[in-house]
C-alpha positions as CSV (number, residue, x, y, z in Angstrom):
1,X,-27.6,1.0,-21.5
2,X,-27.6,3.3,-18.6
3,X,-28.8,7.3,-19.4
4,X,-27.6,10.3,-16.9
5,X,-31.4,10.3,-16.2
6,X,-30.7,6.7,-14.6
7,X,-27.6,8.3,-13.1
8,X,-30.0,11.1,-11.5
9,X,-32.7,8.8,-10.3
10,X,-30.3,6.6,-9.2
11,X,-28.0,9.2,-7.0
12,X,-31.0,11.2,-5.9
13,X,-30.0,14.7,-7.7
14,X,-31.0,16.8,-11.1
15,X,-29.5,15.7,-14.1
16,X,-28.1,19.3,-14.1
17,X,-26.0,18.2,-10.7
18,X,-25.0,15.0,-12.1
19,X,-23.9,16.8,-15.4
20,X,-21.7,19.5,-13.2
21,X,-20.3,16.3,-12.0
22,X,-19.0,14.8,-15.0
23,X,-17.7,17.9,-16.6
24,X,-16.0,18.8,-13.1
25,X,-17.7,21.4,-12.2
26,X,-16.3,23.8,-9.0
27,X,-19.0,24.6,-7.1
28,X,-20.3,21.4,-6.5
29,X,-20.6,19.7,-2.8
30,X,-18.3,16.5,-2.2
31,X,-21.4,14.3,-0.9
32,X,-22.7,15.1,-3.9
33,X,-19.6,14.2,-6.2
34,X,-19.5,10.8,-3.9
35,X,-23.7,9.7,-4.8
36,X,-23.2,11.0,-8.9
37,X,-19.8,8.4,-8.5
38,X,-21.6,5.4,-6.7
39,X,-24.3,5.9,-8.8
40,X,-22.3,5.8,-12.2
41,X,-19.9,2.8,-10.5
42,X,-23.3,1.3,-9.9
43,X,-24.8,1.5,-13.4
44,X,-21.9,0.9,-15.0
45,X,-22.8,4.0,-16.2
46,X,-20.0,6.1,-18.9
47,X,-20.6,9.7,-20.4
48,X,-20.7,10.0,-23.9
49,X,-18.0,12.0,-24.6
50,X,-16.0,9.7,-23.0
51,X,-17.5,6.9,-24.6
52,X,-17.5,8.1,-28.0
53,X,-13.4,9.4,-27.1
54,X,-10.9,6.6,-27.5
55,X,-13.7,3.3,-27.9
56,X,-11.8,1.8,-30.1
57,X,-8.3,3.4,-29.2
58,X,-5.4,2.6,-26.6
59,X,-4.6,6.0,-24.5
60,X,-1.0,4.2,-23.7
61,X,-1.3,5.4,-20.4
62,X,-1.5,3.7,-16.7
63,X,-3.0,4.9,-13.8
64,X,-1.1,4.2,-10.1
65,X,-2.7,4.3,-7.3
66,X,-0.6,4.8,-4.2
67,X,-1.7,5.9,-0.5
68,X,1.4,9.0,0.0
69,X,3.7,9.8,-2.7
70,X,5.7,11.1,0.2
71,X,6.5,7.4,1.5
72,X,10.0,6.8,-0.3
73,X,8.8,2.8,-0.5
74,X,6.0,4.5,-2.9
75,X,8.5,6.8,-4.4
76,X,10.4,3.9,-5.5
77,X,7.6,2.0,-6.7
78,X,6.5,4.8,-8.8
79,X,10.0,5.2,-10.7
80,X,10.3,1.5,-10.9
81,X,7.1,1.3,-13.0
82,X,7.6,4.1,-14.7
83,X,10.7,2.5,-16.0
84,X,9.2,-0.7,-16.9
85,X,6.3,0.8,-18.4
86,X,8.8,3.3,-20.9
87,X,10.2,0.0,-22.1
88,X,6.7,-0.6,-23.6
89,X,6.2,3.3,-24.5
90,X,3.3,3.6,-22.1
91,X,3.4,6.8,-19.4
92,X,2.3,6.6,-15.9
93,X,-0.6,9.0,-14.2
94,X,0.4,9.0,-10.5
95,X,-2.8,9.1,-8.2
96,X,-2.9,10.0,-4.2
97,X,-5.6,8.7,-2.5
98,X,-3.9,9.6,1.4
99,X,-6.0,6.9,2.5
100,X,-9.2,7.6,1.3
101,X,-11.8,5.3,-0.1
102,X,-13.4,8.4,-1.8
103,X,-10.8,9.3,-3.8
104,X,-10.0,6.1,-4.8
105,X,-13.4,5.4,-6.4
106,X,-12.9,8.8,-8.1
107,X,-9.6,8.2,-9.8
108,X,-11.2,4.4,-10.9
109,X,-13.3,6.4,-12.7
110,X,-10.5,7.2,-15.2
111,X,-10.9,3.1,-16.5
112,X,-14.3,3.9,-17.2
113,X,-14.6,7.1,-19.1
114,X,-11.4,5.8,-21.2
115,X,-8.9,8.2,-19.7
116,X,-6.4,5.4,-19.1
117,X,-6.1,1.6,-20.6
118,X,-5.6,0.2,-16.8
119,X,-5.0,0.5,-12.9
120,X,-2.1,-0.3,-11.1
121,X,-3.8,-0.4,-7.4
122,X,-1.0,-0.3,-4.7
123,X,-3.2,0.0,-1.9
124,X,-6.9,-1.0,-1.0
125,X,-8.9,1.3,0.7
126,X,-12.6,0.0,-0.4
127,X,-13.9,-3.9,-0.5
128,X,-13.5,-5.3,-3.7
129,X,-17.2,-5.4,-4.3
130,X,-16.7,-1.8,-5.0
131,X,-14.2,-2.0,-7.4
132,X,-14.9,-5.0,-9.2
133,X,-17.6,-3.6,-11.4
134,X,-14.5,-1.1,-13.0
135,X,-13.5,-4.4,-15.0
136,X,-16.1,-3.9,-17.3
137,X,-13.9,-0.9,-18.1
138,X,-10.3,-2.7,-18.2
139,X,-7.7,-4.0,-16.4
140,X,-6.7,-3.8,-12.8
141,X,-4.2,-5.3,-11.7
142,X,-2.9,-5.3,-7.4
143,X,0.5,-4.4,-6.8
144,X,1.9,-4.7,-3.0
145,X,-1.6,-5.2,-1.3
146,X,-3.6,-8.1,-1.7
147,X,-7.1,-9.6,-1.2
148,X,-8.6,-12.7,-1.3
149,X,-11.8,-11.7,-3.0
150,X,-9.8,-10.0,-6.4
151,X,-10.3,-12.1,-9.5
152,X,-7.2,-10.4,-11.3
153,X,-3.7,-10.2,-10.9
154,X,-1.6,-9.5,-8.2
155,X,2.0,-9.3,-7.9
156,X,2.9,-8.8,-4.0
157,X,5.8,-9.5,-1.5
158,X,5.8,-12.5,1.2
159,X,5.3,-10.5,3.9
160,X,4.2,-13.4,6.2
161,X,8.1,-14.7,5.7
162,X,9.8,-11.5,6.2
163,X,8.1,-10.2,8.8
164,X,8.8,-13.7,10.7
165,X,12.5,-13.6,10.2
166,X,12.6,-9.7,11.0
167,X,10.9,-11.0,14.4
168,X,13.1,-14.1,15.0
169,X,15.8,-12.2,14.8
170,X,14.8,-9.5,17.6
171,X,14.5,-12.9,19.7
172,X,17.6,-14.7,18.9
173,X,19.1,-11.3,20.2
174,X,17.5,-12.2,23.9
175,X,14.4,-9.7,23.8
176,X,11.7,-10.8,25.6
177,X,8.7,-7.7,25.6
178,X,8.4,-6.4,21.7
179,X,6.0,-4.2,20.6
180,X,4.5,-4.2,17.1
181,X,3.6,-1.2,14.7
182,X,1.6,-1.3,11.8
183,X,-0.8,0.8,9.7
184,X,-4.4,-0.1,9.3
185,X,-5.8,-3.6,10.5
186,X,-7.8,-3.5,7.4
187,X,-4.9,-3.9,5.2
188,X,-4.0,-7.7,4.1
189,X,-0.4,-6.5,4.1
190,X,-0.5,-5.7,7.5
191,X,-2.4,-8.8,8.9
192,X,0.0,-11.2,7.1
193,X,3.2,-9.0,8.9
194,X,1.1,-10.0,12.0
195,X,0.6,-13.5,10.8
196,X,4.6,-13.6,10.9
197,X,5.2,-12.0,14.1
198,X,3.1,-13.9,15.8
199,X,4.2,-17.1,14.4
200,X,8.0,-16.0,15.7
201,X,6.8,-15.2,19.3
202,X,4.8,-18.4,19.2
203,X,8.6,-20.5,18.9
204,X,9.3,-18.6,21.7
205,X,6.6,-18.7,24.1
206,X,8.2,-19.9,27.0
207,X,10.3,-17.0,27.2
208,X,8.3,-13.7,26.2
209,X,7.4,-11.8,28.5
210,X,4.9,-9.8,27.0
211,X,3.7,-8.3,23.1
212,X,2.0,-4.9,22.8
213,X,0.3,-3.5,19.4
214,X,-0.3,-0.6,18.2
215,X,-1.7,0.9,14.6
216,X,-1.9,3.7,12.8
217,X,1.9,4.1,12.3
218,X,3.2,5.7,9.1
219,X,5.3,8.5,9.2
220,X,8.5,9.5,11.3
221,X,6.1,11.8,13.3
222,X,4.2,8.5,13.8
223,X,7.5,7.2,15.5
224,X,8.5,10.1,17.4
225,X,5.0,9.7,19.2
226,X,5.5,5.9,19.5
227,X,8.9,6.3,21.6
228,X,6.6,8.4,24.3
229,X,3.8,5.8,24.4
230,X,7.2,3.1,25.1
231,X,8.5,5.8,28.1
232,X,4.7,5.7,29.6
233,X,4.0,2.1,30.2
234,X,4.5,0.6,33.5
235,X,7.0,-2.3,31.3
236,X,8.7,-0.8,28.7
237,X,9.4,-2.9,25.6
238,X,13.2,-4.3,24.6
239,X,13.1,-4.0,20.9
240,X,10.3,-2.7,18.6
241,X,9.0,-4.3,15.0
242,X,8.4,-0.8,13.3
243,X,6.2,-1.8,10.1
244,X,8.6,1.3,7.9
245,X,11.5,2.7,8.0
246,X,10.2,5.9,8.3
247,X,8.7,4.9,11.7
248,X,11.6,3.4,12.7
249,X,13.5,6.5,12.3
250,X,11.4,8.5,13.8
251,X,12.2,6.3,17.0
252,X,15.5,6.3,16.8
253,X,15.3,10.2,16.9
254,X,13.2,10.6,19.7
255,X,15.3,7.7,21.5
256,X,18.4,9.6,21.3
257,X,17.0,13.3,22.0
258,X,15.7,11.5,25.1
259,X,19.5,9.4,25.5
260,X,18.5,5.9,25.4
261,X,21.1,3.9,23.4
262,X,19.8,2.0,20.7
263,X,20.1,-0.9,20.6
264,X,21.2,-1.6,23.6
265,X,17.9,0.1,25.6
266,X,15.6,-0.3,22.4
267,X,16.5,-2.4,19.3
268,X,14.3,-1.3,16.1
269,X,13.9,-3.4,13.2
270,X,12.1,-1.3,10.4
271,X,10.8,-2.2,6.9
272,X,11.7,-1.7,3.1
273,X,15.0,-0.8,3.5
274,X,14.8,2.8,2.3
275,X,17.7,5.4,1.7
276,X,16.9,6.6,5.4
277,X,17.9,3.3,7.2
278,X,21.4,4.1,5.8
279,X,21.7,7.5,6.7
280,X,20.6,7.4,10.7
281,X,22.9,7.1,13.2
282,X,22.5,4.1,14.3
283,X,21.5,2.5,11.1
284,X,18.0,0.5,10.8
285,X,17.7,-3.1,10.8
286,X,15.2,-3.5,8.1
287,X,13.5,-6.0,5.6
288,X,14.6,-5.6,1.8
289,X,11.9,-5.5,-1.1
290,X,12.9,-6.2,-4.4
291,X,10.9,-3.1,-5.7
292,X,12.5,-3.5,-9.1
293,X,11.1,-7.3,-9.5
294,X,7.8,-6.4,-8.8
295,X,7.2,-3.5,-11.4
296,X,8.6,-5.1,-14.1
297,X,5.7,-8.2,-13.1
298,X,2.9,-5.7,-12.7
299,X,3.7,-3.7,-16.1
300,X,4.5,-6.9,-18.0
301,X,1.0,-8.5,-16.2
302,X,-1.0,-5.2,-17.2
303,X,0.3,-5.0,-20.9
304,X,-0.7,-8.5,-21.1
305,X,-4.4,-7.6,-19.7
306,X,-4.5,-4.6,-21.9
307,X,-3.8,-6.8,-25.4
308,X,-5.4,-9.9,-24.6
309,X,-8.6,-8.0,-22.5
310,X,-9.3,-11.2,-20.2
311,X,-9.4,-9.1,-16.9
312,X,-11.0,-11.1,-14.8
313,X,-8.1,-13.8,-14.6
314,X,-6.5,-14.8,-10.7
315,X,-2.7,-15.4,-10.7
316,X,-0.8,-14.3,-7.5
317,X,2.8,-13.7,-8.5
318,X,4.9,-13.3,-4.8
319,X,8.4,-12.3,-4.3
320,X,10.8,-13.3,-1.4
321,X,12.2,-11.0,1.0
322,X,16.0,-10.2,2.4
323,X,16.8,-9.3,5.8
324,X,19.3,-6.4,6.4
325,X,20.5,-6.5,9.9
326,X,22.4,-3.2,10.8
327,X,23.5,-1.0,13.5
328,X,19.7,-0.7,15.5
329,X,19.8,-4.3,16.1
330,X,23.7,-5.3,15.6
331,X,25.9,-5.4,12.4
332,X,25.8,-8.0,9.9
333,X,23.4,-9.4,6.9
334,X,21.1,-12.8,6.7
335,X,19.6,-13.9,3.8
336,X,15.4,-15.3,4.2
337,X,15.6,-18.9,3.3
């Protein structure tokens, strides 16, 4: 069994530093807090407060791990579990990482010292070798994001579909030059959106003119500075396959401070069908999650992991998608087959 000694050695620092670390000490530097962390993931390594604290006990709490509160598709996501997880008298701590691998190897570390009986990881921000090792600790179980490599359970949309349909549906309306937003390239929910678009334009091929990308794209600020990047090139694109709502509207506002009609100049299709694609003017075209599907799956999944303690177990548990077609693209509603 590991010793903070090994923990010191390991991370290159005094067992006084790594000790400041693990009590949460102030006045200590973040590169450090990162090399005591990699060096405890690495050894497998668990104080012995902690330890000795709830070995044999159930906490009868969760840990959720999203990217931005602030994101109503998280928002949602968050009330949803904590819903589902009530109905088994366990509580939810909501973790935000904004993005950062870091910070999401520093809330893991609330499996291993016992704080919490599992992870709910709704975004992936390091490879899974770096977060396998936590299942020595307990469960983990992917909700919305999804990787190959993850011997556990994951419970995600088809995004592939719904991004396809989303797509087809911009080119049954006669647009020819779309442009694509996304987040991070890194994300497998991103690259399968891709996977779908791309499959659309490929039915199409004899008529599109042209596909641009861009990434990065996640807030309405995000859109805003998308519409200008559309005004700047030489060929401006017809209709635009958002990646959120929240980028979407963020078009749509820009668009009209600058009086281009939507969707007659630009048609938007957005994603996740938040409260905000009913409340711009025009409203967003957008794809439909069934966020209430998939928490009751991850909860019932991570209660499952929690009693039975087989962790390392692959199921992939995927939910079909429903395209609302509203007032950015025309008016009207078509189901995904």
């Amino acid at each position: 069994m590991s010793t903070i000694e090994d923990v010191a050695k390991l991370a290159g620092l005094s067992r006084t530093t790594v000790s400041r670390v693990i009590n949460n000490h102030p006045y200590v530097s973040d590169d450090k807090k990162k090399r005591v962390l990699l060096a405890m993931n690495t050894l497998g390594f668990v104080p012995n407060s902690a330890a000795r604290r709830l070995r044999n006990q159930k906490t009868e709490t969760i840990a959720v791990l999203v990217p931005r509160v602030t994101n109503p598709f998280f928002s949602k996501l968050i009330e949803s579990l904590e819903m589902a997880a009530s109905e088994y008298n366990y509580k939810l701590i909501i973790c935000q990482t904004r993005y950062s691998s870091e910070k999401e190897l520093e809330y893991l570390q609330l499996l291993s010292t016992k704080q919490v009986d599992g992870i709910i990881l709704c975004s992936l921000q390091n490879d899974w070798g770096k977060i396998e090792p936590f299942l020595q600790h307990g469960p983990i179980v992917l909700c919305n994001e999804y990787t190959e490599e993850a011997e556990i359970p994951t419970v995600k949309f088809n995004q592939i579909e719904g991004a396809y349909t989303a797509t087809k549906h911009l080119l049954e309306q006669g647009h020819r030059r779309l442009l694509f937003c996304s987040g991070s390239e890194e994300s497998m929910v991103v690259q399968h959106r891709k996977r779908g678009f791309l499959r659309a334009v490929a039915e199409y091929k004899q008529q599109v003119e042209y596909i641009e990308f861009l990434e990065n794209a996640y807030e309405i600020e995000d859109g805003r500075n998308i519409f200008h990047k559309i005004t700047s090139m030489k060929k401006s694109p017809t209709a635009v396959f958002a990646g959120g709502d929240e980028v979407a509207a963020g078009i749509i506002s820009e668009a009209k401070r600058h009086q281009w009609n939507v969707p007659e100049q630009l048609a938007i299709v957005g994603f996740d069908n938040q409260l905000l694609s009913e409340i711009t003017e025009p409203t967003i075209t957008t794809v439909c999650q069934p966020v209430d599907k998939m928490a009751n799956k991850v909860i019932e999944l991570m209660i499952e992991k929690i009693h039975t303690k087989r962790y390392r177990q692959k199921e992939v548990h995927e939910f079909d998608l429903e395209l609302k077609i509203k007032g950015s693209t025309m008016n009207t509603v078509m189901m995904l087959a």
